[in-house]
N, C-alpha and C positions, 0 to 999 in steps of 0.2 A: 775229177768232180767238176761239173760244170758252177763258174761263176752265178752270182745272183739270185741263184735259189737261196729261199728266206732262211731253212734249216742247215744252209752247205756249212756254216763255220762252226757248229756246234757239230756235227755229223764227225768233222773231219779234225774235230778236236780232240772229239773221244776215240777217234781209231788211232790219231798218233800216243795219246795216254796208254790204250792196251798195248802198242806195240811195245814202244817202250817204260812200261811201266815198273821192270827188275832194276832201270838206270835213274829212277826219275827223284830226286833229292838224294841219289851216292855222287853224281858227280853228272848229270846230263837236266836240266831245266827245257819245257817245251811251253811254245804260244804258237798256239793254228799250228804255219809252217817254221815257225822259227824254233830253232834245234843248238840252244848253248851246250855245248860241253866243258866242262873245267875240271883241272887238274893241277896237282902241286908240281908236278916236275915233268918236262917235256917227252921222258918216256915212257910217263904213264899217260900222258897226251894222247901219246901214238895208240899208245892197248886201249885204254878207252874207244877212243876214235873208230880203229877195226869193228872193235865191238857193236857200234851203235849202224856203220855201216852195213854189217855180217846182218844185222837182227833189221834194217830197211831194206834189206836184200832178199830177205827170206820172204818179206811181207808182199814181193815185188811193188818197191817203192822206190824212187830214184832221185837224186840229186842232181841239180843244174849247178856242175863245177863253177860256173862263171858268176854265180851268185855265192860261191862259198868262200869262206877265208879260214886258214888254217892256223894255230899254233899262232894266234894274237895277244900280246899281253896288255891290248887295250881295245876292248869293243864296243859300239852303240848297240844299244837293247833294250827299246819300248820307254825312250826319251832320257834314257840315261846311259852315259859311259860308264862302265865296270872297268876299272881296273886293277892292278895286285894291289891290297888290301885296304881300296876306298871306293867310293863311288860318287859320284857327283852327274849335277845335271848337264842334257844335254845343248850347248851352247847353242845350237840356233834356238831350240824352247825358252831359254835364256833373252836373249835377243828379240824376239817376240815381245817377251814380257816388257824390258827394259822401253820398248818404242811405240807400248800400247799405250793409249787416250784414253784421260776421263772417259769413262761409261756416259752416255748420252740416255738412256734410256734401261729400262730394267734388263731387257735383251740381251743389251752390251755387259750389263752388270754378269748376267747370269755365263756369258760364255767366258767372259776375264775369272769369275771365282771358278769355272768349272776347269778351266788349265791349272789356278792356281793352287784348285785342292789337289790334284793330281800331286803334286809335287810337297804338300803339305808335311809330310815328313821331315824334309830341311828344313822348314823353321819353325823354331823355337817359339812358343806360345801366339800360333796360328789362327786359335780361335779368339783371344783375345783381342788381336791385329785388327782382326776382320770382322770384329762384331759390326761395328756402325753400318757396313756394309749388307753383312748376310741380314741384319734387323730392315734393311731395303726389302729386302725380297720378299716381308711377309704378305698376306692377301689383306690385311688391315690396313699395311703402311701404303701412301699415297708419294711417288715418285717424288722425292726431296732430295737432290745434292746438297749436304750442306759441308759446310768448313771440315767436322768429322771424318766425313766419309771422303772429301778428299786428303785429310791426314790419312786417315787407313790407309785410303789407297798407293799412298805415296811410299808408307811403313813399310807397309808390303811388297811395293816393286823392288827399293832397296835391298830386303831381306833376301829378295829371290833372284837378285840380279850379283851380289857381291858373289857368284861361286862357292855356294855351301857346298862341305865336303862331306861326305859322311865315311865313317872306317867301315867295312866289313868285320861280321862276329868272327872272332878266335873262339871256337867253344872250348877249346884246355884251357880258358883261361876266365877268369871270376866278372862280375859285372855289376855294376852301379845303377841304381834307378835312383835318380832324382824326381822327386812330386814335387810341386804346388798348387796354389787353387784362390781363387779369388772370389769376390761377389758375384762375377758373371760365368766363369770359365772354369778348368782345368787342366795341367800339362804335368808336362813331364819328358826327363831325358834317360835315351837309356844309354852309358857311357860305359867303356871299358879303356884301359887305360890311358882316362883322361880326355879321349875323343868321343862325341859321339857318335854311337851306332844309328839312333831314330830318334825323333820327336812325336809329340803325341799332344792333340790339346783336345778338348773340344767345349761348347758353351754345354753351359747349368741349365737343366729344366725346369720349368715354374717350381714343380715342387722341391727340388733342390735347394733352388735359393734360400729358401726359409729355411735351411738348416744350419748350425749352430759353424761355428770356425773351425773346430778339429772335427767334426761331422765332414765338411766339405775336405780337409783335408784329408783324414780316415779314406772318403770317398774317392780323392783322385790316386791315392796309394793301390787302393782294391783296383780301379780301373784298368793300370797301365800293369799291375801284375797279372792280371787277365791279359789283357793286350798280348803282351811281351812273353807267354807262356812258354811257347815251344823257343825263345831262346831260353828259359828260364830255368825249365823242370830239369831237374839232372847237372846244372850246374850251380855253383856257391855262388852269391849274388848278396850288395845290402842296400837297405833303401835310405833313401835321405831326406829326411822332410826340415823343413825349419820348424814346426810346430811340436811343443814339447808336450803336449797332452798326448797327440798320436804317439810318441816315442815311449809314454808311459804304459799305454796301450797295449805298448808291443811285446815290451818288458814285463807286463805283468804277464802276459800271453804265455809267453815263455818261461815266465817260471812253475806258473796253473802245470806244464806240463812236466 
């Protein structure tokens, strides 16, 4: 497919989907031309592997060996290393972050939050961080650095420069959502034994904020159980709020039924 055409990466996205679309969340993930396979044990590597070459084969579709790597148990993909049962970002995105400068101007603001929410998952009450900043970007506010927004910013490079790790989900195995929620924001972790799997924040909307304390908390429990669904349905899970009305909530819930 020739480069540069406006439609070539959607075109060619949805023809690697059909092709391999019997492999796609058992054990083969696809972006454009990027083609992960994973597997528990190095010879169901190999079966896999045939498989997904037999079915690019058929489509006549072909691989540039010299771009492939085989049987890795640590890979970059799409700014993060994968490896056996974590995941973490990738170091030179790391690096970048670590040696970026004050925002000079809304511009600079807006490309520093757009790498940063990429990676918004590792940290831990992200919209909270990053309020004074993302409150920059409205079409009301009038370009002000002040003391705040360089605390954020500084919160922030730390947060995303220390090597957060995150686990990969075990789905045999049960999972914690932790909520809270503040006058501005909302978060949340989703944990399994003790690590977390993701983070989750994001700011309050006007009408939000006028809602009551276990409102707002009520509110970020529903969110992240939304969120978090497909790891959620199907497996045993509890949530954790520090707010004892929501707990009351839950418990009366449960017994109504």
């Amino acid at each position: 497919m020739p480069f540069g055409l406006t439609n070539a990466p959607t075109t060619f996205s949805t023809l690697m989907n059909q092709v391999l679309h019997e492999f796609l969340d058992e054990f083969v993930v696809v972006y454009l031309d990027n083609i992960v396979i994973y597997s528990r044990t190095l010879a169901e590597h190999v079966e896999h592997l045939r498989q997904v070459l037999a079915r690019l084969r058929e489509y006549e579709l072909y691989e540039k060996v010299s771009k492939c790597s085989f049987a890795q148990e640590t890979i970059s993909f799409l700014g993060h290393i994968v490896e056996r049962g974590r995941i973490r970002m990738d170091p030179k995105k790391v690096q970048a972050i670590e040696e970026w400068q004050p925002p000079s101007d809304v511009y600079d603001l807006r490309t520093f939050l757009g790498l940063a929410n990429y990676y918004r998952h590792f940290v831990k009450s992200y919209s909270e961080i990053a309020r004074p900043m993302t409150d920059l970007l409205k079409k009301t506010e009038t370009w002000n650095w002040t003391p705040q927004c360089q605390e954020s910013f500084d919160r922030l490079k730390r947060a995303m420069v220390t090597d957060p790790v995150l686990a990969l989900p075990d789905m045999s195995k049960s999972f914690v959502v932790e909520t809270d929620a503040s006058d501005f924001a909302l978060g949340g972790a989703l944990m399994q034994d003790g690590h977390p799997v993701a983070f989750e924040s994001r700011k309050l909307k006007d009408v939000e904020r006028h809602y009551s304390v276990h409102e707002k908390e009520l509110l970020a429990v529903v969110h992240c159980l939304r969120l978090w669904r497909h790891y959620l349905l199907g497996s045993p899970f509890v949530v954790k709020t520090d707010n004892t009305a929501v707990s009351h909530i839950h418990y009366s819930f449960r017994s109504d039924q």
